[in-house]
C-alpha positions in Angstrom: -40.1 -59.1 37.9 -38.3 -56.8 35.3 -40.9 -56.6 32.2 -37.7 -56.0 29.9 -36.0 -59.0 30.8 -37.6 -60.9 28.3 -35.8 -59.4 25.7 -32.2 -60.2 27.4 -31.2 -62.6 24.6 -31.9 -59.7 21.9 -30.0 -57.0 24.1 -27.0 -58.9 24.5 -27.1 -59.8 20.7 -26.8 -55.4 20.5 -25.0 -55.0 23.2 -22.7 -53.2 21.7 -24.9 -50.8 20.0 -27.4 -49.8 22.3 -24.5 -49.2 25.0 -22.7 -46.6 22.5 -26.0 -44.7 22.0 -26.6 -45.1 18.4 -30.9 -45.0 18.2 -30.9 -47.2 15.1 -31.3 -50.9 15.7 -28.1 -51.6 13.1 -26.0 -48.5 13.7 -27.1 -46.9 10.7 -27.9 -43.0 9.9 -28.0 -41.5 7.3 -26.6 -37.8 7.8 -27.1 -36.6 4.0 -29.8 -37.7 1.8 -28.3 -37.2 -1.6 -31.1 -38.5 -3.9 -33.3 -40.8 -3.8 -30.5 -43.8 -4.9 -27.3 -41.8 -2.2 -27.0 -41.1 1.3 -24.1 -39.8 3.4 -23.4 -43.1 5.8 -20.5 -42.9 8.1 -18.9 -39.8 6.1 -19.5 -41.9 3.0 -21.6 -41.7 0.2 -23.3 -45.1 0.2 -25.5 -46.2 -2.7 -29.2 -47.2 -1.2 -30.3 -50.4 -2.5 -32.7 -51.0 0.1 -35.1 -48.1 1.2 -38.1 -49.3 -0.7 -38.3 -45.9 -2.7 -39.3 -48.0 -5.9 -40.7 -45.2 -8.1 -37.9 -42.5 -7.1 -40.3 -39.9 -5.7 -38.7 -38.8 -2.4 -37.1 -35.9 -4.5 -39.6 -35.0 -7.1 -39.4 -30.9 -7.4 -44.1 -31.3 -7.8 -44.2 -33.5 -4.8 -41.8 -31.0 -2.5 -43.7 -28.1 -3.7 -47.0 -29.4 -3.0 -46.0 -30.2 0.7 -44.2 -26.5 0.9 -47.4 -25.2 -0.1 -49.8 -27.3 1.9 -47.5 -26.7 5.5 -47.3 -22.9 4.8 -51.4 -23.0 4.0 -52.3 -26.0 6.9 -49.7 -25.9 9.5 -47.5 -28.7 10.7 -50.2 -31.4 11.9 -53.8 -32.4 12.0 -53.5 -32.5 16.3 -56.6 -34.7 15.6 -58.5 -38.0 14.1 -60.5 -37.5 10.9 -63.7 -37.8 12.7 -63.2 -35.3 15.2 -61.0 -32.3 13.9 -58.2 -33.9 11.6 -60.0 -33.8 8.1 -58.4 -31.3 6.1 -59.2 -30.3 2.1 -55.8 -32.2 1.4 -56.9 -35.5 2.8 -60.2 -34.9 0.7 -57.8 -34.6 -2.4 -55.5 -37.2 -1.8 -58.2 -39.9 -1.4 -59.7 -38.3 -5.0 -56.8 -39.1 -6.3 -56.3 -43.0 -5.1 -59.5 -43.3 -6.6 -59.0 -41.7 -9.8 -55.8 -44.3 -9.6 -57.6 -47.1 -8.7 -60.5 -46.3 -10.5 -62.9 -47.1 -7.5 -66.0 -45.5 -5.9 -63.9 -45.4 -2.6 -60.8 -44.4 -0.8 -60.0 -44.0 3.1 -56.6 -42.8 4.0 -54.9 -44.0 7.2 -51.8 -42.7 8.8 -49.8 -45.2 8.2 -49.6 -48.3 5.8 -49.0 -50.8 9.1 -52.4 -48.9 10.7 -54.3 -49.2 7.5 -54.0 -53.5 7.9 -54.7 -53.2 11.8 -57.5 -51.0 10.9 -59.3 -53.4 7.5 -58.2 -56.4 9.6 -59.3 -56.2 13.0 -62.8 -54.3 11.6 -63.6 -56.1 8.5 -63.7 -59.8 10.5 -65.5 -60.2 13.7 -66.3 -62.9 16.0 -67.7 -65.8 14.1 -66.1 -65.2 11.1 -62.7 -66.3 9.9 -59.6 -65.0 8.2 -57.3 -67.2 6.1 -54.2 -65.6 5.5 -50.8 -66.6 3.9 -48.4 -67.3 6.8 -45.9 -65.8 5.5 -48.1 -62.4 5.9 -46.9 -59.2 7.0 -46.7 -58.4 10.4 -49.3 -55.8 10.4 -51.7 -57.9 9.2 -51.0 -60.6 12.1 -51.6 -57.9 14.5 -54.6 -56.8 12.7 -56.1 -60.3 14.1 -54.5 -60.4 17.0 -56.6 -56.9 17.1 -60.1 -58.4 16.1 -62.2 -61.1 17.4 -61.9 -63.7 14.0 -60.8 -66.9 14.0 -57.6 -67.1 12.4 -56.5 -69.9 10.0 -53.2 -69.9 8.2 -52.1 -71.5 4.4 -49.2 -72.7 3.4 -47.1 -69.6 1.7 -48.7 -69.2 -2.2 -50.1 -72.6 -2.0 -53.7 -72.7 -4.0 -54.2 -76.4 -2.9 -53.7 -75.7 0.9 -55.7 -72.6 0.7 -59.1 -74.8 -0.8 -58.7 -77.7 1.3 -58.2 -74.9 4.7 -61.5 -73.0 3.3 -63.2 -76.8 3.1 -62.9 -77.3 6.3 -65.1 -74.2 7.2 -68.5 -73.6 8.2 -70.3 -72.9 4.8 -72.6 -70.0 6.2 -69.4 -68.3 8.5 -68.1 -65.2 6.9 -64.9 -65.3 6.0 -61.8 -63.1 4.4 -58.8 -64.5 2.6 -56.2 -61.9 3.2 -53.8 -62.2 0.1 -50.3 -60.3 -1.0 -49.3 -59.0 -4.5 -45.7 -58.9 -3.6 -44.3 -60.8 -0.5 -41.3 -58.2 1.1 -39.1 -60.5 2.2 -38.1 -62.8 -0.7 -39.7 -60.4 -3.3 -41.8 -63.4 -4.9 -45.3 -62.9 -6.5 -48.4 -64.5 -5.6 -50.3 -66.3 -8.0 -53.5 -64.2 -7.4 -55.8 -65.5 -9.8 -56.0 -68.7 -8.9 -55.8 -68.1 -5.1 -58.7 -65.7 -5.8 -60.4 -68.0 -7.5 -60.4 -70.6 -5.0 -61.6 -67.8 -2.0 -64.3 -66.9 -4.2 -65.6 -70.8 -4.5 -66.4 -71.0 -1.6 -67.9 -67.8 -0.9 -65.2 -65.9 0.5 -64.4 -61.7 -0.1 -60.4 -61.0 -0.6 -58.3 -58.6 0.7 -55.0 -57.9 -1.3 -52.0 -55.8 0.1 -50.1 -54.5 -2.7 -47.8 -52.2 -0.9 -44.9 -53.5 -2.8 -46.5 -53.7 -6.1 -48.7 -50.2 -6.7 -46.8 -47.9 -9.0 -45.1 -50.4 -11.2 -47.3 -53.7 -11.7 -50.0 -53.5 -13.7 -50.9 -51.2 -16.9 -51.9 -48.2 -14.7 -49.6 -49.7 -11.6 -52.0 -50.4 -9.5 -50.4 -53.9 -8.6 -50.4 -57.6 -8.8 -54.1 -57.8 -8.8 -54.4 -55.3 -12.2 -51.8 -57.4 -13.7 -53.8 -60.7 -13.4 -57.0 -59.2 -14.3 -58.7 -59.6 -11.2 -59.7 -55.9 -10.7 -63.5 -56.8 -10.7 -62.8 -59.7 -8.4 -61.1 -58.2 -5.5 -63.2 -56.9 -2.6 -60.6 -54.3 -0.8 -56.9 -53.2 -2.0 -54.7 -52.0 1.1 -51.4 -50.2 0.1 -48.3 -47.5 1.4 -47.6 -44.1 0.5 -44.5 -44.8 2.5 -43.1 -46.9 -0.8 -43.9 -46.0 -4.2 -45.4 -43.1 -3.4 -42.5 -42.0 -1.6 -43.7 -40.0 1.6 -45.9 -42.1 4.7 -49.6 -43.0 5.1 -51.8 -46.0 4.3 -54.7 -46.4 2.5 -57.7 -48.9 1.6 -60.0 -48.9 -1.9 -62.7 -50.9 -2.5 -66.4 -50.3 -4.6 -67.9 -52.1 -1.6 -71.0 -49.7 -1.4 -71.2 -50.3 2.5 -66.9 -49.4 2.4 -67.7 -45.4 3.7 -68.9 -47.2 7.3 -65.6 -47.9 7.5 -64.8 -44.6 8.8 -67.0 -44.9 12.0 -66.5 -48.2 12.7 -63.1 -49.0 12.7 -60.6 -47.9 15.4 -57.3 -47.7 14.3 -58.6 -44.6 11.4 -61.0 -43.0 14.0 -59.1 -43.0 17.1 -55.9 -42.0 15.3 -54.8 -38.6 14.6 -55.1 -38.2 10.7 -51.7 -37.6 8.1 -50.5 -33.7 8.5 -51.8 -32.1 5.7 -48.7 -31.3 4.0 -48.0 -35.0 3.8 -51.5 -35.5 2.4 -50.7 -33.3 -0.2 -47.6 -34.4 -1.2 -49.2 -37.8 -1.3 -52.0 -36.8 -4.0 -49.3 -34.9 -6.1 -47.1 -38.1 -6.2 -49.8 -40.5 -6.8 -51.1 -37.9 -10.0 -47.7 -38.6 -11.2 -47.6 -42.0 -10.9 -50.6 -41.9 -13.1 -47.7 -41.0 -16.3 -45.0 -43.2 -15.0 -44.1 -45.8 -17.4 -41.1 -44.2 -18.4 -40.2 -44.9 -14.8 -41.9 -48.2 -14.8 -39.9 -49.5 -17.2 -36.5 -48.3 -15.9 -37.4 -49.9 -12.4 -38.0 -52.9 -14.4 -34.6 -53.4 -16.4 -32.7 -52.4 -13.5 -34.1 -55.0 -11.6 -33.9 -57.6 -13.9 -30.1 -56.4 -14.6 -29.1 -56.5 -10.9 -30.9 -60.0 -10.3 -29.0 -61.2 -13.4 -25.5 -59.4 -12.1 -25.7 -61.1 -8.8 -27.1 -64.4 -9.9 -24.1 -64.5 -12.8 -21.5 -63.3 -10.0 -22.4 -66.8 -8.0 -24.8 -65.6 -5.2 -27.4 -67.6 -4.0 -30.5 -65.7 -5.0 -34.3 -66.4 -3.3 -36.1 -66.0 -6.5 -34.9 -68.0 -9.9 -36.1 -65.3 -11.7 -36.9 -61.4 -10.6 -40.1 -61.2 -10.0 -40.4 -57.9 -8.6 -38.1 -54.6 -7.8 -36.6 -56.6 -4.9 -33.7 -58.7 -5.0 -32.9 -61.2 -2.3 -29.6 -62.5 -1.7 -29.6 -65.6 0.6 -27.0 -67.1 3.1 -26.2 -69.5 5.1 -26.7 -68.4 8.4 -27.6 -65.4 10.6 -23.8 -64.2 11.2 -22.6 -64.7 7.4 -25.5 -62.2 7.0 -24.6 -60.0 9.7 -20.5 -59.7 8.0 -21.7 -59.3 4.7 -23.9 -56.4 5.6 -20.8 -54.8 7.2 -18.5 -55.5 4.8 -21.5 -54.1 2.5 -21.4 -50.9 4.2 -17.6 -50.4 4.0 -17.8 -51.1 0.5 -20.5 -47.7 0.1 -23.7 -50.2 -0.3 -26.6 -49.7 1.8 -29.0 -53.1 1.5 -31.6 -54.4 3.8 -30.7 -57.2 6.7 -33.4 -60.1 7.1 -33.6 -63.0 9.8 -36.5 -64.6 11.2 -38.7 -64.0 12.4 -38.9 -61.6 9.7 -38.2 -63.9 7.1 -39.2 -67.9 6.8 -37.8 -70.2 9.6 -33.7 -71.0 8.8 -33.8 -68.1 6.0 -31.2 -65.3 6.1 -30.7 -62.9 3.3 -29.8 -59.1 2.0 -32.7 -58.0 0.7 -32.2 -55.0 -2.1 -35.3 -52.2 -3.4 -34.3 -50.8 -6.5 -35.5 -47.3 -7.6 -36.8 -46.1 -11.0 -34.2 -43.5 -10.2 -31.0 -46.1 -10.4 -29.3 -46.3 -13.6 -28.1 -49.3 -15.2 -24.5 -48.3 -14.4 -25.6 -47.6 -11.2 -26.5 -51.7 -11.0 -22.8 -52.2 -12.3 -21.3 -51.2 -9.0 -23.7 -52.8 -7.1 -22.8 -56.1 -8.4 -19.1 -55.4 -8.3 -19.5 -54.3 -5.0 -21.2 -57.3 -3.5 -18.1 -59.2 -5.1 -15.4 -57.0 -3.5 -17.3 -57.4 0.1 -17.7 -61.4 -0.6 -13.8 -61.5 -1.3 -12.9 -58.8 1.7 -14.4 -61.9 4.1 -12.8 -64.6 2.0 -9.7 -62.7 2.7 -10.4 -62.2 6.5 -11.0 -65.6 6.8 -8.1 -66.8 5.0 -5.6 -64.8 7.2 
């Protein structure tokens, strides 16, 4: 038996793609990176409303120096795990500096944000305990227990009543970890932390928050959803990106656990795992110093998104969220191929957004999902909306003919 023919539905849905070569799943490369808000797609300059560069850092002339500097001194990669030969003075400094940010007694760098879940995951729950996780969680944290030995138990998306009665039912003396979201990626919506917190700590349970999509811009000091609601003393472990806000790739996890250093020995996916090149370390620790003095920046992010949710929501679209509640901004559809010619038409029209189906996204939810930047400008938000209205009337028209 073929061991690809399982995916025979998916590869006649790209048929066309995959036969003419192109190596991204939707045909889209960018050839020219502009800026952190313009690309060259297709010999056009595009507009990128959906790259998750949320604090605009991509291009910042400290952060670009600071990897110059660090590849000249370092050399291109680690060629090893941090346990063996891959720890380097720049992943020293760049896990200084997430603690300086967080302001906690700890700070483990991963390579990747998607290895940093499989890694807390999988390691902090074992067999005997349980994990309780919203089911509309990230993929990397499924894996992460599909990685471990935990019993897994799911709650109804952001619903404090599900989560209390699904603890209930549990064995009072099992461990157990509620792993929680600040900011859910698909629709953009905001978990009510505080009280699911609160419930996880009733009955004895430690929390685990992912705010990949919130650090940089939620919170006084942008450390995310969870310094917003007040709950910095509350949560046991913080798992976030560099790959978003921070504007280059790697993961991390912060705690003031004072067992958290073990970590390091006893969890696979950090020690078996060749560690972040060093000149991505240290571009890393000179963007997340910035981010330290970023309100300007906060703020900006902030009004654009509320003027592009606004825009869209005035223009007639169907928008996930009633109100923005973060720096992304769903548009919803009907179905999966209204999606699909609205993205294309999207991309004729010079705007480069995110396409989301399940299983990505809820059951029978499609949508175009945009990421604003600090780095957008209100008029930049103008002719977003007015192009999301030209594309909806080019397939009115197309339709009509």
């Amino acid at each position: 038996m073929d061991l690809l023919s399982k995916f025979d539905a998916v590869i006649a849905e790209h048929s066309g793609l995959l036969a003419s070569g192109v190596r991204d799943p939707f045909g889209v490369v960018m050839t020219q990176v502009l800026s952190p808000t313009r690309a060259i797609i297709n010999g056009r300059e595009t507009i990128l409303v959906g790259t998750y560069n949320y604090m605009g850092m991509t291009f910042d002339s400290d952060v670009i120096s600071a990897g110059e500097q660090a590849l000249r001194a370092f050399g291109a990669g680690s060629t090893g795990s941090r346990v063996l030969n891959g720890t380097f003075a720049p992943h020293i400094a760049v896990e200084q500096a997430l603690m300086d940010f967080y302001g906690t007694a700890s700070a483990i760098v991963f390579s990747t944000g998607y290895q940093a879940n499989l890694g807390m995951v999988s390691t902090l729950a074992g067999k005997g305990d349980y994990i309780v996780l919203d089911a509309d969680s990230h993929a990397s944290i499924y894996d992460g227990c599909k990685l471990g030995n935990a019993e897994v138990v799911r709650f109804r998306h952001n619903n404090v009543d599900d989560l209390d009665k699904r603890l209930g039912r549990l064995p009072k003396e099992a461990g157990k970890l509620v792993i929680l979201e600040g900011v859910y990626s698909m629709l953009g919506d905001v978990a009510p932390l505080k009280e699911l917190v609160a419930v996880a700590k009733s009955h004895g349970a430690m929390t685990m928050v992912d705010e990949a999509h919130a650090m940089g811009f939620f919170g006084a000091n942008g450390r995310g959803v969870y310094e917003e609601q007040g709950l910095e003393a509350d949560v046991d472990f913080v798992v976030g990106t560099f790959s978003k806000s921070v504007g280059t790739v790697g993961g991390f996890a912060v705690s003031n656990h004072p067992k958290f250093e073990i970590l390091r020995l006893v969890c696979n996916p950090y020690r078996f795992t060749a560690s972040l090149p060093p000149a991505v370390a240290a571009t890393a620790e000179a963007s997340i110093r910035k981010l330290m003095r970023a309100q300007a920046k906060r703020d900006n992010l902030w009004a654009v998104s509320r003027k592009l949710h606004g825009g869209l929501q005035a223009a007639g679209f169907q928008m996930a969220t009633e109100t923005p509640e973060s720096a992304i901004i769903a548009v919803l559809l009907p179905d999966q191929l209204s999606t699909v010619a609205m993205w294309h038409q999207l991309i004729e029209h010079g705007i480069y957004c995110n396409m989301s189906r399940p299983p990505a996204t809820p059951a029978g939810v499609f949508l175009l999902r945009c990421s604003l930047s600090a780095a957008h400008t209100t008029e930049d938000v103008d002719i977003i909306v007015a192009r999301f209205v030209q594309a909806r009337d080019a397939l009115a028209a197309m339709k009509a003919a």
